[in-house]
C-alpha positions in Angstrom: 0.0 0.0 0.0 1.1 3.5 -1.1 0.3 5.0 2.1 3.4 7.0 3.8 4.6 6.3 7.2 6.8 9.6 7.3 4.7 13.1 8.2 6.0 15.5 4.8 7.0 18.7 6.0 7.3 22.2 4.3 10.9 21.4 4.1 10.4 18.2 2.4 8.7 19.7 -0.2 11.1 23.3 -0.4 13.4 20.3 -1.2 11.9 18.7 -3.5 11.0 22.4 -5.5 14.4 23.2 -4.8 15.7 20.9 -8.0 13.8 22.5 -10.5 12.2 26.2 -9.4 14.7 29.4 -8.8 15.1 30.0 -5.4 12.7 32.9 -5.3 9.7 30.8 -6.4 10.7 28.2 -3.8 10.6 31.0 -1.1 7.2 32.0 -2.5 5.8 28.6 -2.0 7.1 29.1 1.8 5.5 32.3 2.2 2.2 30.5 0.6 2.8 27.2 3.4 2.8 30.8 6.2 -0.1 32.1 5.3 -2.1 28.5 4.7 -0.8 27.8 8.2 -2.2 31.1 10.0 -5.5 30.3 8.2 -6.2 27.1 9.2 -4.6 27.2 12.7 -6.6 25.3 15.3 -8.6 23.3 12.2 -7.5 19.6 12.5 -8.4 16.4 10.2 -10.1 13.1 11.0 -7.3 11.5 11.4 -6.2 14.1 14.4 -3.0 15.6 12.7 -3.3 19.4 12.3 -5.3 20.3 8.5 -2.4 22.3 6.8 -0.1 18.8 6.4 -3.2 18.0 4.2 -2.2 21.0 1.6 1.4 20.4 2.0 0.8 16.4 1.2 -1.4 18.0 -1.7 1.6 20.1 -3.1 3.8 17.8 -2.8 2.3 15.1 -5.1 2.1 17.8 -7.7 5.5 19.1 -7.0 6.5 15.2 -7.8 5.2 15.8 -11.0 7.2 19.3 -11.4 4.6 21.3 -11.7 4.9 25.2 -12.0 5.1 28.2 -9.4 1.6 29.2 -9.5 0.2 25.8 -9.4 1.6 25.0 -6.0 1.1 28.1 -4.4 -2.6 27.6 -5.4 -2.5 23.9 -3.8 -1.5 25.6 -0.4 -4.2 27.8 -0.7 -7.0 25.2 -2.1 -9.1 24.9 0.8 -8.3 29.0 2.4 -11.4 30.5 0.8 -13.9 27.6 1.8 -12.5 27.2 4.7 -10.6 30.1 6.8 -11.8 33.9 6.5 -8.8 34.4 4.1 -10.7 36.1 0.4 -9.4 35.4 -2.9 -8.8 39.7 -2.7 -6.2 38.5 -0.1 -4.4 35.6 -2.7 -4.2 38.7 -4.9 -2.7 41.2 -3.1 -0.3 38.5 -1.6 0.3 36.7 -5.1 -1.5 37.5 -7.9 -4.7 36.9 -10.2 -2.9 33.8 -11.7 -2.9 32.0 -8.1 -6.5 33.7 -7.0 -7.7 32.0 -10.2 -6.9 28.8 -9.8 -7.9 28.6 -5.9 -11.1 30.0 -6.7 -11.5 27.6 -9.4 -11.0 24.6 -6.9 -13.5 26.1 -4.2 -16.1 26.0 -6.5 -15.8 22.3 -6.7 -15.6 21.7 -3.1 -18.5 19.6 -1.9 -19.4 18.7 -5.5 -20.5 15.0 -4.4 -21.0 11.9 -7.4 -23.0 9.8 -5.0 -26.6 11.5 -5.1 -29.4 11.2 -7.6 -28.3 10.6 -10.7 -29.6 14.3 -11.6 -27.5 15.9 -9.3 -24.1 13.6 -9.8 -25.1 14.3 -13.6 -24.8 18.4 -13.5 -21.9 18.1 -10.6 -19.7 16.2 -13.5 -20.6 18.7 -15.7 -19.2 21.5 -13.3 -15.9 19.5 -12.6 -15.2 19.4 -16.5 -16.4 23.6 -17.2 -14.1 24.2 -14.5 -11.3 22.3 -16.4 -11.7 24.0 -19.4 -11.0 27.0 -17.6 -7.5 26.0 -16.6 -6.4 22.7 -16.3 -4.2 22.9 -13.0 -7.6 23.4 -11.1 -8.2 19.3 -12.0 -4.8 18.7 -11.1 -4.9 20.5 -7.7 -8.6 18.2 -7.3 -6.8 14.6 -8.0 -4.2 15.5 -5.7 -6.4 16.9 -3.0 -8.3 13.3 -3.8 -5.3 11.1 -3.9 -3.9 12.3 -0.4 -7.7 11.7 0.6 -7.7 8.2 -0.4 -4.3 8.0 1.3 -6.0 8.5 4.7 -9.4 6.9 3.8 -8.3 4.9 7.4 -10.1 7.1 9.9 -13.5 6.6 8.1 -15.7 4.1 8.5 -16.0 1.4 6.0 -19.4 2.1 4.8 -17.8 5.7 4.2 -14.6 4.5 2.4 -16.5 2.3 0.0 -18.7 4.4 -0.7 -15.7 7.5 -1.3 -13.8 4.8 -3.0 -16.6 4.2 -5.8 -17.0 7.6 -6.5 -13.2 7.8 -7.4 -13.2 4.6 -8.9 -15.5 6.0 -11.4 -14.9 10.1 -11.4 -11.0 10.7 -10.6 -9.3 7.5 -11.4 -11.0 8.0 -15.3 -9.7 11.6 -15.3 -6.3 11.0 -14.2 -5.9 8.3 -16.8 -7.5 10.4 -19.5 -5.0 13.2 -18.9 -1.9 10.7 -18.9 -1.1 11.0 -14.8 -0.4 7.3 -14.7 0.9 6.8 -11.7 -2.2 9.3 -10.0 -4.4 6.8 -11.5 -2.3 3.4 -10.5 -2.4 4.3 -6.9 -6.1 5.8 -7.1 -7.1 2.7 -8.6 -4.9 0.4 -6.1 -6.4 2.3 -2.9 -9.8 2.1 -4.6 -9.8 -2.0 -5.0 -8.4 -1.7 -1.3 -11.3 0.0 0.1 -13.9 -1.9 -2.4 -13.4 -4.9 -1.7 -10.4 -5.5 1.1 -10.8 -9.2 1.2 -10.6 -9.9 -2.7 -7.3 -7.5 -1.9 -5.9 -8.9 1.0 -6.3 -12.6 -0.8 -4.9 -11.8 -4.0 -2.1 -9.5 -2.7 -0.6 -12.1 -0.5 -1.2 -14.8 -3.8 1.0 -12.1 -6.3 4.1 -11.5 -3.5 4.0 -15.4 -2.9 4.4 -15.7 -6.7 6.8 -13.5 -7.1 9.0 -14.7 -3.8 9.1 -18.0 -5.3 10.4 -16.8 -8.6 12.4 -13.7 -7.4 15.8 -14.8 -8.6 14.4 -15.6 -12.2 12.6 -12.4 -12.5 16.0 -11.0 -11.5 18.0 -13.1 -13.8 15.9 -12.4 -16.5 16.5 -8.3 -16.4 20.3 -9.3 -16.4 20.2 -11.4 -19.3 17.7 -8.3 -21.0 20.3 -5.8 -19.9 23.4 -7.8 -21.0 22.0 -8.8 -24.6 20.7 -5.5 -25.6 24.3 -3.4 -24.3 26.0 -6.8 -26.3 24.1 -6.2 -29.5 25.3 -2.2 -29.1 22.6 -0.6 -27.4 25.2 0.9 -24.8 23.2 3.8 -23.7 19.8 2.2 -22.1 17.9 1.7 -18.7 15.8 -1.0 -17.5 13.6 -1.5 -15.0 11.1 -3.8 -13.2 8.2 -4.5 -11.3 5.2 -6.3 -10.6 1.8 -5.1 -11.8 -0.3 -3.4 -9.4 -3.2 -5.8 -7.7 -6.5 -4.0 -9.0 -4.8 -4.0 -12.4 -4.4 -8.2 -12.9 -7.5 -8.2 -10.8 -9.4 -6.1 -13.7 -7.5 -8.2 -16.0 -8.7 -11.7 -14.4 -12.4 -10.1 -14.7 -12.4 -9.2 -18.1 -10.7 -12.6 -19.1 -12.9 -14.5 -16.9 -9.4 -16.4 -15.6 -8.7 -17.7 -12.3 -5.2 -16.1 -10.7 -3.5 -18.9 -11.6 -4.0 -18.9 -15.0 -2.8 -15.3 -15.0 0.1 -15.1 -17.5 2.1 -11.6 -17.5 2.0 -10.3 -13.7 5.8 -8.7 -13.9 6.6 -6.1 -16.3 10.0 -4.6 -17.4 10.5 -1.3 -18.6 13.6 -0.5 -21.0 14.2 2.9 -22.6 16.6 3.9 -25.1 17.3 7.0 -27.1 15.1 6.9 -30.2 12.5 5.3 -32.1 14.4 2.9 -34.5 15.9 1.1 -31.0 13.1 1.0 -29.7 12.2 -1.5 -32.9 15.7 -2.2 -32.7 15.6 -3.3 -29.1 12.3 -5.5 -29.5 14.1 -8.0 -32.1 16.7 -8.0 -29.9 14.6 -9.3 -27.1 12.3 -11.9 -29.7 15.8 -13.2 -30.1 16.2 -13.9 -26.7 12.7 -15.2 -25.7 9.7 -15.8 -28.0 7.2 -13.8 -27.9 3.4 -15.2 -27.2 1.5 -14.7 -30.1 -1.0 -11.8 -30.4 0.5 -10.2 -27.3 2.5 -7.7 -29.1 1.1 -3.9 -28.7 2.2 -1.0 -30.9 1.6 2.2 -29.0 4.2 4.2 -30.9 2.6 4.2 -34.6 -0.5 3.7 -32.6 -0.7 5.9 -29.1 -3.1 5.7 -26.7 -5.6 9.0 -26.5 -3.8 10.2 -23.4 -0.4 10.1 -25.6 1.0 7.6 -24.2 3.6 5.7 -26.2 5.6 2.3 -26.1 6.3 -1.2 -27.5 4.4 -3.9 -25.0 5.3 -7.2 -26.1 4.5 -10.5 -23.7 7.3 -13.6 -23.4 7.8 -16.8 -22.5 10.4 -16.7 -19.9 12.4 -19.6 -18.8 11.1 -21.8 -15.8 7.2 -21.0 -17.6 7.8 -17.6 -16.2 6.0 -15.6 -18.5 7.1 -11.4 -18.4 5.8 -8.5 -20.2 8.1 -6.1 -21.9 7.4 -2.1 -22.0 9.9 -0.1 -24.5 10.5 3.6 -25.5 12.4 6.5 -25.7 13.3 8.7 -22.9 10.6 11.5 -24.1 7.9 9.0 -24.1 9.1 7.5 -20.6 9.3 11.6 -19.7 5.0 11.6 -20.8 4.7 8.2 -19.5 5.2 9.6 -16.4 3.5 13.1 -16.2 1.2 12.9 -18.6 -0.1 16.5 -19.0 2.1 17.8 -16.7 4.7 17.8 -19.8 3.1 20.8 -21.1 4.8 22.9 -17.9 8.3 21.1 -18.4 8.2 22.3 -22.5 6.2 25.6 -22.9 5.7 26.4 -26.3 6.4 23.0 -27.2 3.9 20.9 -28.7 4.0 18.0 -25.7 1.8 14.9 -27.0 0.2 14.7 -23.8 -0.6 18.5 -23.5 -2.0 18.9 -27.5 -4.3 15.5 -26.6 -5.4 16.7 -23.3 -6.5 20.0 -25.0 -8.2 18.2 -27.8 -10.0 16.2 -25.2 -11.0 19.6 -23.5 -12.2 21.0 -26.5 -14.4 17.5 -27.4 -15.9 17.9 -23.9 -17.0 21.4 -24.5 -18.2 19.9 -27.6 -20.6 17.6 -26.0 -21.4 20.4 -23.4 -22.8 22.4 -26.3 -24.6 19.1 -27.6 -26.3 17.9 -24.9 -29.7 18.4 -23.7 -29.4 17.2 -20.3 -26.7 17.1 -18.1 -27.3 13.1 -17.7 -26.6 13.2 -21.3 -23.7 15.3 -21.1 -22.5 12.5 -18.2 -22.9 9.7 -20.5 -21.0 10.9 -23.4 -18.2 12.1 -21.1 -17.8 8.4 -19.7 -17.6 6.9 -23.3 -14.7 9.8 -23.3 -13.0 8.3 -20.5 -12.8 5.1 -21.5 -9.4 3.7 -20.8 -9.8 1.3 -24.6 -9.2 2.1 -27.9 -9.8 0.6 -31.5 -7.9 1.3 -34.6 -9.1 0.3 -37.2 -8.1 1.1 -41.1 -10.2 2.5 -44.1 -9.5 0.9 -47.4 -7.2 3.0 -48.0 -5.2 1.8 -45.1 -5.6 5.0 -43.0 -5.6 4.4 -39.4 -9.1 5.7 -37.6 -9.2 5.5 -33.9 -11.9 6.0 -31.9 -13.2 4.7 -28.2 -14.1 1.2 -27.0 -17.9 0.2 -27.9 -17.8 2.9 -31.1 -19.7 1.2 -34.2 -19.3 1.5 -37.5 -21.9 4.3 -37.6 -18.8 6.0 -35.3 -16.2 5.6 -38.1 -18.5 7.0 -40.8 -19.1 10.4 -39.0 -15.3 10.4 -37.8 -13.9 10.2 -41.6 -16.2 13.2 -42.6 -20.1 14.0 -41.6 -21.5 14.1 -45.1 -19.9 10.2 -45.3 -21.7 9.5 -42.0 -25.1 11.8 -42.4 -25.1 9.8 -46.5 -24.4 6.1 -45.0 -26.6 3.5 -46.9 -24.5 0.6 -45.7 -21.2 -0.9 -43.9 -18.8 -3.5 -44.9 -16.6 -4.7 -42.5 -13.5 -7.0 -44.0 -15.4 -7.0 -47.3 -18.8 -8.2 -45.6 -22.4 -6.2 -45.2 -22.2 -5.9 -41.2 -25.7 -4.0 -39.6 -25.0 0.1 -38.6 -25.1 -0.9 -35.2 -21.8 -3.6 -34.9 -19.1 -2.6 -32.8 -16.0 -2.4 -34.2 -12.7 -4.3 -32.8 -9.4 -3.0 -33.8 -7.6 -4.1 -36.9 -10.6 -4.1 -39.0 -11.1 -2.3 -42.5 -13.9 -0.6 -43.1 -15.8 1.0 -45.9 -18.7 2.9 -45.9 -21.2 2.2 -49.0 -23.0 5.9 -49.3 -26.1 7.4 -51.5 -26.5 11.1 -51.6 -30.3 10.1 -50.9 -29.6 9.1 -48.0 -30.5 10.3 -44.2 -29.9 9.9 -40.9 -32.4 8.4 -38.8 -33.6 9.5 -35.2 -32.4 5.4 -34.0 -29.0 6.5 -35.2 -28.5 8.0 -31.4 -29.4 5.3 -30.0 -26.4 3.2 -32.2 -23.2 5.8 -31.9 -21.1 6.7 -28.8 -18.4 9.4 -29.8 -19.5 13.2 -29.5 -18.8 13.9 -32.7 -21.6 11.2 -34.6 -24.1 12.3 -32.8 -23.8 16.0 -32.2 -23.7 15.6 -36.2 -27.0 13.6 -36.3 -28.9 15.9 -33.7 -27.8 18.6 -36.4 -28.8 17.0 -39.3 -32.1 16.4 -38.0 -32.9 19.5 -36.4 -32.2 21.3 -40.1 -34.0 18.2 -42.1 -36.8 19.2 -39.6 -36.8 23.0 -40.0 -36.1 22.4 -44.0 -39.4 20.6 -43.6 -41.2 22.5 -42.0 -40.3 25.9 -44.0 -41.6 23.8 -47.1 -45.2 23.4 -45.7 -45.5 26.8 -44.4 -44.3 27.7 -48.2 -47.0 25.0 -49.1 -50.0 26.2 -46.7 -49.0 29.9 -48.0 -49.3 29.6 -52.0 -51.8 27.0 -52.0 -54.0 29.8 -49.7 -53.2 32.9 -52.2 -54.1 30.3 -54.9 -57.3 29.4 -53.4 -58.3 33.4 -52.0 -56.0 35.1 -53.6 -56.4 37.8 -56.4 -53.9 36.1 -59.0 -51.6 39.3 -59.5 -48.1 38.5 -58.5 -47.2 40.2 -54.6 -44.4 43.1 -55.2 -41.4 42.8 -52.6 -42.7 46.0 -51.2 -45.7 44.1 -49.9 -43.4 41.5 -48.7 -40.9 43.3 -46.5 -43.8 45.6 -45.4 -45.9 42.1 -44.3 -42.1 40.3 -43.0 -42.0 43.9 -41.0 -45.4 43.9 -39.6 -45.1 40.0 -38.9 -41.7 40.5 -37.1 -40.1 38.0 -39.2 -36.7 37.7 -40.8 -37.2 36.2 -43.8 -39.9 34.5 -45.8 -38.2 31.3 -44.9 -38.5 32.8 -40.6 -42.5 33.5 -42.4 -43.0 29.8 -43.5 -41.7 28.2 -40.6 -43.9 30.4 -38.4 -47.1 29.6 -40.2 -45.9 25.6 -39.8 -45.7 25.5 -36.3 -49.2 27.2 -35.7 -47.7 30.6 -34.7 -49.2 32.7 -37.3 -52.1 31.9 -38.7 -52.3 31.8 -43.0 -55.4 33.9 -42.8 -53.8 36.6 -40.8 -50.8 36.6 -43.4 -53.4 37.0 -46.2 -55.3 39.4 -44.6 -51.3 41.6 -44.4 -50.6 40.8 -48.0 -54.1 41.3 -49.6 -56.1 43.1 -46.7 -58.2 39.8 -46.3 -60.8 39.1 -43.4 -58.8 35.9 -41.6 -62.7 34.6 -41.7 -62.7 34.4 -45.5 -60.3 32.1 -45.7 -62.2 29.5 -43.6 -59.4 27.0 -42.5 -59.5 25.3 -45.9 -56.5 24.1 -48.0 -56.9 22.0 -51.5 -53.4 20.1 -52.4 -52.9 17.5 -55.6 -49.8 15.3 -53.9 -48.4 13.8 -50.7 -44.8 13.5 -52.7 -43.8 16.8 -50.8 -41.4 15.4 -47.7 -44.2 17.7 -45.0 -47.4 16.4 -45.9 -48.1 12.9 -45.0 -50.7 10.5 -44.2 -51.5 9.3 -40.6 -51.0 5.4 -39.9 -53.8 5.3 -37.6 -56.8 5.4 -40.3 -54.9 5.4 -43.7 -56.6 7.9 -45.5 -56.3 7.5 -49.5 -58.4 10.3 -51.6 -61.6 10.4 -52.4 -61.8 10.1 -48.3 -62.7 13.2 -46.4 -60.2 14.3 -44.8 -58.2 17.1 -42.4 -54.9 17.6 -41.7 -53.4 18.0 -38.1 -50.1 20.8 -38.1 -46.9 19.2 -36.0 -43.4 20.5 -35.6 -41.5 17.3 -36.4 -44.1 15.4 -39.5 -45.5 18.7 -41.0 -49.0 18.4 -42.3 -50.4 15.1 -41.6 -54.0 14.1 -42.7 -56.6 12.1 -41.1 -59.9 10.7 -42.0 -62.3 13.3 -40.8 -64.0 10.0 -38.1 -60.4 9.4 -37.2 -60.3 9.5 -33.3 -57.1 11.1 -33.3 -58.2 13.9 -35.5 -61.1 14.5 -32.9 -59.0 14.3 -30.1 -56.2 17.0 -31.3 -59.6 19.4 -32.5 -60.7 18.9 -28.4 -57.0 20.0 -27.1 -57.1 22.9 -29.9 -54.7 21.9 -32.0 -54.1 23.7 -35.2 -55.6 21.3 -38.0 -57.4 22.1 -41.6 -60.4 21.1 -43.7 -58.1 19.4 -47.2 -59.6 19.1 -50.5 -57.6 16.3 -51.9 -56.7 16.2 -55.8 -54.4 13.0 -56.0 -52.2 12.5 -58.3 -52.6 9.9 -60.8 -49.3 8.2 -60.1 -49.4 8.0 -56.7 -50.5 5.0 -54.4 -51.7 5.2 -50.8 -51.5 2.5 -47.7 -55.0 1.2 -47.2 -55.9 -1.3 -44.3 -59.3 -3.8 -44.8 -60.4 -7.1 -42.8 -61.6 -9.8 -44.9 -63.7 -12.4 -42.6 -63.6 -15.8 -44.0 -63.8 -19.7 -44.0 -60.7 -20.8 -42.8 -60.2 -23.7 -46.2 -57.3 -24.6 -47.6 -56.0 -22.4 -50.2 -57.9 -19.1 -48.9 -55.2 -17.2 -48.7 -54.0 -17.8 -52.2 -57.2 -17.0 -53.6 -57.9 -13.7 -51.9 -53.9 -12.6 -53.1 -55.2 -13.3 -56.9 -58.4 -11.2 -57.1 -56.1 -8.7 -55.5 -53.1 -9.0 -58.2 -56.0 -9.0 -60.9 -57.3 -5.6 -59.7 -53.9 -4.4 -60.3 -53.2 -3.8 -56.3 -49.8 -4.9 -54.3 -50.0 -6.8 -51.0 -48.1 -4.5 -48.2 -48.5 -6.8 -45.5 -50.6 -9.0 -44.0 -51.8 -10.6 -40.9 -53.6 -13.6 -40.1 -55.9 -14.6 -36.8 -57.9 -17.5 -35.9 -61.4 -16.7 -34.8 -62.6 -20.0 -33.9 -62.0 -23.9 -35.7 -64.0 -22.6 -39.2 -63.2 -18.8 -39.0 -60.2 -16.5 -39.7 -59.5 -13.2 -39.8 -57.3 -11.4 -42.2 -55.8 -7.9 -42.0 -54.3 -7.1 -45.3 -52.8 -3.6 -46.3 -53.0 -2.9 -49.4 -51.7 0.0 -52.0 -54.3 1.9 -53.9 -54.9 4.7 -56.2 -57.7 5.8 -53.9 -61.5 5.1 -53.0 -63.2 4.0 -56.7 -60.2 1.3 -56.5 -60.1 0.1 -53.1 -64.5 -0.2 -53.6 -63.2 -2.5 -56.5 -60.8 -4.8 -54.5 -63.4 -4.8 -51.9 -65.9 -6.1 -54.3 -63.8 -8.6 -56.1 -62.9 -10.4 -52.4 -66.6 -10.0 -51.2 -67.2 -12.4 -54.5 -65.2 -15.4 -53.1 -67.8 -18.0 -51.8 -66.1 -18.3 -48.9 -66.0 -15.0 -47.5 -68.3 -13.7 -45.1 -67.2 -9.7 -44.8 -64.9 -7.3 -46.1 -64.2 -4.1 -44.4 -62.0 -1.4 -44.0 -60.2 -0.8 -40.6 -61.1 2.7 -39.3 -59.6 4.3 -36.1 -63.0 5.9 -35.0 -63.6 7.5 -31.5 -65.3 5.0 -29.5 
């Protein structure tokens, strides 16, 4: 366990700062530890020792990570303005706005708890990131002020650590893995499975060091025989390094295998670093030569990094004795990122730092999906598909290299090459096979999209993607398809209403922008949309334009087609011309008409919903959904005589449905495509003509 025996003092950490701040900045941090220690005189913590070795313990895990001046001043003063009467106008006058900043940025999040309603843990998460993107240090100043929490977890009690501990397990431990702080994350994880579940700890803890007592000298010999072959071969200048993985990590590992502890292969890992790239290539054929390698255990993290920027070879051997070893190799700037993750980016200012440039990006995607999201619970779900610690690369057929997170489908990979490819995606092949939109993808993969500049995206696509960038693109996509919609029926309800009351001389675009003026509209398109959503009446524009009465116009529309994309017909009572009928205004379908008995239709008139009286022209070429029951004698061969006096009036089959109403009676629900009413009466006829059946009619949805 990571847990300290010694007490850090100021000192300890003055010493620590002392090997890479100037002495001035070092005595600033001590006049920072002064005024922290005034403030929170006679304040003590749980665990009994006086509160300010709680901020130095704080700074000094960030000083471990070399972070800058201001950054450590502010982790000395986190818990001042919450906690003390000392004012961020103090931090100012006694720093500056850059330390004031950060410390106010931390207070904010203090008391920000994951562990209520899903609501509240929802827009608390949301907080934590906003306050992020305002300067990362305040994040770094909150996993440190977590991780020397979880250090001390001791002097709660156990319901309270496991219920602290799952809150990090599934908050911090994510973050400080996202943002590349490895060894943050290790021992947040480590204390984490501690306090979780300490007797799955304490069991497989004491199985791992009896392992590795028992094979101690091989592990040993094994680095040697590393170190000695790869300085033999010429690789003079390198270092190596080993250990054994951390408990909650092969624990993890045994859960997602479903593998018992002793079938646990690579539990010790060995770290070599070199100078450059080509030995780090140069170094792993070295070490194939000494041990094989287990197949499919090789990992290339340097042509393929991790999203936190994290790079190295990881290759898995067989090691004599059946010992098997995993083997970690890079250069010393990827060891350097390894190691402080986005801390880099204050070791190499003005440098683009891997780490740093990812961790922004990242950033900048969560804001994304701040912007994007409805709900704050929405917001915390895409943010957790963000954290994912897994990655898949997979390739186009190009052979470009897409990554994207863990569980992303192949709907994910269409939007991330470009969001016309995903918004036109007709189909998927995966490795040259038609695959469903919704298959997940698993790395090494090629993928092509099949697209049609026809098609859309569907409102089930957001149930199918999980990156930020898919479905803030659908949510887009549909919200204009909506509004494009929506402007053509208002366009639609307009000219067909000058048409029908109109004078027939053409309106001047003095009248227009005098009406758009009056109407307090934009545009004609801001007009059109306005009149399809029910805010402004058509009889009130006319009356603008032409100095109409809004009561001449008498609610009445005439249209010749349904083939424009916002007028449709309603599923509930399938109207087909010749029918009368009315149609009922919405937001998302446009016009949609109803048999004038049609329940719903009666129902929307009681709630006062906008709806018209249509006179319905059809056109010719068109064919409308139709449903009829035919009752009949359930014979042999029925079925295949009602299709053929069907075919022979010329009419397709949609679908059909078939119920048993007793030993010598069925019922049969058919839905048929017709012209409209003089042709359905025909199809009805021809059935009614069979011997054996009993009644034909057509389904209606009327109010009962």
């Amino acid at each position: 366990m990571p847990l300290s025996e010694k007490r850090i003092l100021i000192s300890d950490l003055c010493m620590v700062l002392d090997t890479y701040m100037p002495k001035e900045q070092v005595e600033g941090v001590y006049r920072a530890y002064m005024l922290a220690a005034i403030a929170h005189d006679g304040q003590y913590r749980r665990t009994g020792e006086a509160y300010v070795f709680h901020p130095i313990n704080v700074a000094m895990i960030l000083a471990k990570l070399k972070l800058d001046y201001h950054c450590i001043v502010a982790a000395l003063l986190h818990d001042c303005i919450e906690d003390t009467t000392l004012t961020r106008e103090d931090i100012v006058r006694d720093f500056n706005e850059e330390v004031a900043h950060i410390v106010d940025g931390v207070s904010k999040l203090t008391g920000l708890e994951f562990r209520s309603n899903i609501e509240q843990q929802a827009q608390n998460f949301r907080k934590l990131f906003l306050a992020m993107a305002t300067d990362m240090r305040v994040i770094m100043i909150k996993l440190a002020d977590r991780l020397h929490n979880m250090r001390t977890l001791q002097s709660m009690t156990s319901e309270k650590q496991r219920i602290i501990a799952k809150e990090t397990t599934e908050i911090h431990a994510p973050i400080a893995r996202r943002l590349g702080l490895n060894n943050i994350n290790k021992e947040l994880e480590e204390l984490c499975f501690e306090y979780t579940h300490p007797y799955r700890y304490q069991v497989l803890n004491r199985e791992i060091n009896k392992r590795y007592g028992n094979l101690k000298a091989i592990i040993e010999k094994i680095q040697d025989e590393i170190k000695f072959r790869l300085r033999q071969e010429g690789l003079a200048n390198i270092k190596t390094s080993g250990r054994r993985k951390t408990t909650s990590s092969i624990y993890k590992k045994m859960k997602g295998t479903h593998h018992k502890f002793s079938e646990m292969l690579d539990i010790y890992a060995f770290r070599v670093v070199v100078d450059d790239m080509t030995q780090c290539y140069q170094a792993l054929g070295i070490i194939h030569n000494l041990y094989k390698p287990v197949p499919g255990k090789f990992k290339d993290y340097i042509a393929l990094p991790k999203t936190n920027g994290y790079q190295s070879l990881h290759t898995v051997l067989f090691g004599p004795s059946k010992v098997y070893i995993e083997v970690q190799i890079r250069t010393n700037e990827m060891h350097f990122i390894s190691e402080y993750g986005i801390a880099a980016h204050w070791h190499y200012k003005g440098e683009d730092v891997n780490a740093s440039v990812l961790a922004d990006n990242w950033i900048g995607s969560l804001l994304d999906i701040h912007q994007n999201s409805d709900t704050s619970i929405e917001f915390l779900e895409s943010a957790k598909v963000d954290l994912s610690p897994s990655e898949v690369f997979v390739f186009t057929p190009k052979g470009q290299i897409i990554q994207l997170p863990y569980k992303s489908t192949v709907l994910d990979f269409a939007y991330a090459i470009h969001t016309n490819v995903g918004n036109r995606t007709l189909g998927v092949k995966v490795n040259q096979t038609n695959v469903k939109l919704d298959t997940e993808l698993k790395s090494g993969q090629t993928i092509e999209i099949i697209t049609d500049e026809n098609a859309r995206p569907h409102p089930s696509w957001l149930k199918i993607v999980a990156t930020t960038k898919a479905k803030a693109s659908i949510k887009n996509n549909l919200q204009e398809e909506s509004a494009s919609k929506l402007i053509r029926l208002g366009e639609h309800l307009l000219t067909n209403a000058l048409d029908y009351q109109g004078d027939g001389k053409p309106i001047s675009e003095k009248k227009w922008q005098a009406c758009l003026k009056i109407l307090k509209c934009n545009s004609k398109q801001d007009l059109y949309m306005k009149i399809a959503l029910s805010e402004i009446l058509v009889s009130f524009v006319l009356n603008k334009i032409q100095g109409k009465k809004g009561d001449e116009l008498n609610n009445r529309i005439s249209i010749k087609s349904t083939k424009n994309n916002s007028i449709s017909c309603a599923r509930c009572c399938y109207p087909i011309p010749g029918d009368k009928v009315a149609g009922i205004l919405t937001s998302s379908k446009g016009l949609v008409l109803h048999r004038f008995d049609c329940g719903n239709l009666l129902r929307a008139k009681q709630k006062d919903e906008q709806w018209l009286e249509v006179d319905w022209q059809a056109d010719d070429e068109e064919e409308f959904e139709v449903l009829i029951c035919v009752k009949d004698e359930n014979r042999r061969g029925m079925l295949a005589s009602i299709a053929n006096v069907i075919a022979k009036a010329n009419v397709n089959i949609e679908n059909l449905e078939v119920e048993e109403d007793g030993d010598s009676m069925s019922a049969l629900k058919l839905l048929i495509s017709v012209s409209g009413l003089s042709q359905l009466d025909e199809v009805i006829g021809a059935i009614k003509s069979l011997e054996f059946v009993y009644l034909v009619s057509r389904v209606s949805n009327k109010k009962s």
